[in-house]
Every structure is written in structure tokens, then in C-alpha cells.
C-alpha positions, 0 to 999 in steps of 0.5 A: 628807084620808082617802080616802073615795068617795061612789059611785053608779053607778060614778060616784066622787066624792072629799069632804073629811071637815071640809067635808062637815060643812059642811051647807051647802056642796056640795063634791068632787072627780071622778075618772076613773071612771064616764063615757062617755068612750072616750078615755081607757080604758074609760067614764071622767069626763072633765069638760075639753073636751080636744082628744080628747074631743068637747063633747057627751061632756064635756057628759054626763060634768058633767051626770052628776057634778053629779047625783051631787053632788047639785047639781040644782034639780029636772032642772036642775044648778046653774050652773057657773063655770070658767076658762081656766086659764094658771099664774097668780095671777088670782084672780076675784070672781062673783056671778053665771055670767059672759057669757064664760070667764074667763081665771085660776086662782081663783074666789071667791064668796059667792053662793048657786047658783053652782058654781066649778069647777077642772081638774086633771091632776096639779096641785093644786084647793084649795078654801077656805071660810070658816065664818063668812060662808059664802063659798068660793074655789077654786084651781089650784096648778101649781107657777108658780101655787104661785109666784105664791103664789096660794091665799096670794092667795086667802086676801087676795081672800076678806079684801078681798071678804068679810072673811073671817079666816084662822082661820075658814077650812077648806081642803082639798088634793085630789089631785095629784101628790105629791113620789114622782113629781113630778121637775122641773128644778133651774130649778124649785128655784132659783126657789122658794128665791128666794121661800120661806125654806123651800124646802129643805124641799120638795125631795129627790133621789135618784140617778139608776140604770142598770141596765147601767152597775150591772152591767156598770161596767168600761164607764164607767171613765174617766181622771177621778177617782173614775174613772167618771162621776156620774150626775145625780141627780133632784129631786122637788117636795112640792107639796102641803106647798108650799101647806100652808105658804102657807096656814099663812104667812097663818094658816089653822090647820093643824088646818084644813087636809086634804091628800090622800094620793092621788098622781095619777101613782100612782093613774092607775088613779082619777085622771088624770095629765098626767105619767104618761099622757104628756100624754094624758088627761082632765081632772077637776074640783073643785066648791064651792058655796053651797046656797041658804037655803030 
């Protein structure tokens, strides 16, 4: 997905190029730039009810990025549907704005006027449309949902609910954190190679480095061989190519399938990042909806 921002009044949204094509289709992805949060670093759009924030900030920051978005009828935004997210593969039809939060990680919908909404900090928002039956799903992928193969599952809820095939859908990876920051434990690769035949792939490591073990070495000797200890080396996770090749898996073209370049830890000046802003920080949020037939 090129990086291209529609921007106005500071307020930066993130398209992806195919779905914008897609004249019927309201689609994008915030970033942390042009709200009225105060906690977060300057006048930032945080759209998550976090435990820093107060609701009504939050309130103002979705009124206005649905106004940017362009998801009004008339002075009213369009009804927005989101989800007490938990790492997993629960995968919700609407057709209508539920009476209560839902609790999962995906969202579908055929219906016209109804906005789904996913929150991310470092995580992966996908977002699929299928061009044919004009229906759409959205997905958060941690790397438990990522497990759990969720937009993999998505692809069969939009099946089983629409019709849908997999080589009438678009999709879209919006940013997240990308495999230059995303350390994790060797827990987290032993269960994706139980899962994935590929897992390899996704997965590389660097040596851990300290500068005064480097300069001063003599101070690490010991009677082991090869005479100093080894340091323990990093392993870094590609997320992104790990939905990719689930999407892929399931036959979603890959010429149909965009991928942001932007990494949220690295970019924490754009985007949130749980990880790289230690667990303090906003939320953003990924939008698709059905514009309503005049």
C-alpha cells in the first residue's frame, strides 16, 4: 500500500490505493495526528476509549475523523460498529449497529450505512471487500489472532454469509509493526511452526550486542569454550508476510493484496505504538463501509 495521506485540517487519513477505486466503498486508516487528545503528545486522534483519555475527547477525535472520511448523512456520521477486542478468531456478521459491544476480532457486513471499526496499536487492521457482492470484513491480527488464522477465517465467514470467492476479493494490511521491531520469544515461533509449513520464513534473528562486553571483552572470559559466554540472539516476527500468505492459502490473488510499508514502532511519530511507546498510547482505528445506493 503506497503511503498516501488524504489530510485536512491536520487530520491524516491513510487509503489504500485499489479500495479507493472502489466508488462505493468508504474505507481508511487514522493515525495519531490532528485530534484533541493531550495525553499522547500534542493535539493527537486518539479513537480507543483507553484508560488515559476521557470518553468525550475520544467522542470529538471519531466525530472528527468520520468527518474527514467523509461518512456523514447530512451533520450526522454514519454508525459505527466496534469490538472488545481479546486475540481471537471470533468473527461477527451485522446487519444492523448492535444493542451492545460485541466481544471478538472481526466484522463483516453486506449491509449499506453501517461502519465496522478495528483498533490497533501495533497489531495488524485488514480489511477485506469482496467487488462483486459489495460486501466487506474487517480483522485485527496480533500474532494470537494471526494464529488462530483469522482473516484465513474471514475469507470463509464472507463465503458462508455472502458467497463470497476468494478471487473477487481486494485486501488491504494497514500499518503495523513491521519484522525490524517486532522482537518476540522463541514460545512465539514454536507455535506458529506447529501451525504454518512456512513458519521459517517468517521469522529472523539478529545477535543480541553489548557495548561494554565489545569493548572491554577480557571481562567476559570464562573457562567454557570458546571462552566467553554467548549472548542470546533476538527473534523478529513479519506479521504482515504472515497474513499475506494466509490470504494467499485461501486463494485471494496476491495482485490483490496491499501491504503497508509503514511500521508502527518506527513511525511512532505518525502512528501509535503499544511497544515502542511502552504501553502508553492511543489507539487508531481502520474503517470500511457500504455507501448506500441513491
Amino acid at each position: 500500500m503506497p503511503v498516501k495521506v488524504v489530510k485536512k485540517s491536520k487530520l491524516v487519513i491513510l487509503p489504500s490505493d485499489p479500495l479507493a477505486r472502489l466508488p462505493w466503498l468508504i474505507h481508511g486508516f487514522s493515525t495519531r495526528l490532528g485530534g484533541f487528545s493531550r495525553k499522547y503528545g500534542g493535539n493527537s486522534l486518539n479513537l480507543g476509549f483507553t484508560q488515559h483519555d476521557s470518553r468525550a475527547i475520544v467522542e470529538r477525535n471519531r466525530a472528527a475523523f468520520l468527518k474527514t472520511l467523509g461518512a456523514m448523512y447530512g451533520k450526522h456520521p454514519w454508525p459505527l460498529a466496534t469490538l472488545r477486542q481479546v486475540h481471537s478468531d471470533l468473527i461477527h456478521q451485522i446487519s444492523e449497529l448492535p444493542p451492545d459491544q460485541l466481544v471478538g476480532d472481526g466484522l463483516i457486513t453486506q449491509t449499506p450505512g453501517i461502519l465496522l471499526g478495528i483498533q490497533t496499536a501495533d497489531c495488524l487492521p485488514v480489511i477485506l471487500v469482496d467487488t462483486k457482492r459489495r460486501a466487506v470484513g474487517i480483522f485485527h491480527a496480533g500474532w494470537r489472532g494471526t494464529i488462530k488464522r483469522i482473516v484465513e477465517k474471514g475469507v470463509g465467514e464472507m463465503r458462508r454469509w455472502f458467497g463470497t470467492l476468494p478471487h473477487d476479493l481486494k485486501a488491504a494490511i494497514g500499518p503495523g509493526i513491521h519484522n525490524c521491531c517486532y522482537q518476540v520469544g522463541p514460545e512465539v515461533r514454536d507455535q506458529f511452526e506447529s501451525q504454518f509449513e512456512y513458519a521459517s520464513s517468517l521469522f529472523h534473528e539478529m545477535e543480541e550486542h553489548d557495548e561494554v562486553r565489545e569493548k572491554y571483552p577480557m571481562l567476559f572470559l570464562t573457562a567454557r569454550a570458546p571462552g566467553h559466554s554467548v549472548l542470546p540472539r533476538k527473534i523478529f516476527l513479519d506479521l504482515s508476510e504472515a497474513n499475506r500468505r494466509q490470504l494467499l492459502a485461501v486463494g485471494v490473488p496476491a495482485k490483490d493484496i496491499s501491504v503497508s510499508p509503514l511500521c508502527t514502532a518506527c513511525r511512532s511519530d505518525l502512528l501509535f505504538s503499544h511497544r515502542a511507546e511502552k504501553g502508553t498510547t492511543g489507539r487508531m482505528l481502520a474503517i470500511a463501509g457500504i455507501r448506500k445506493l441513491l
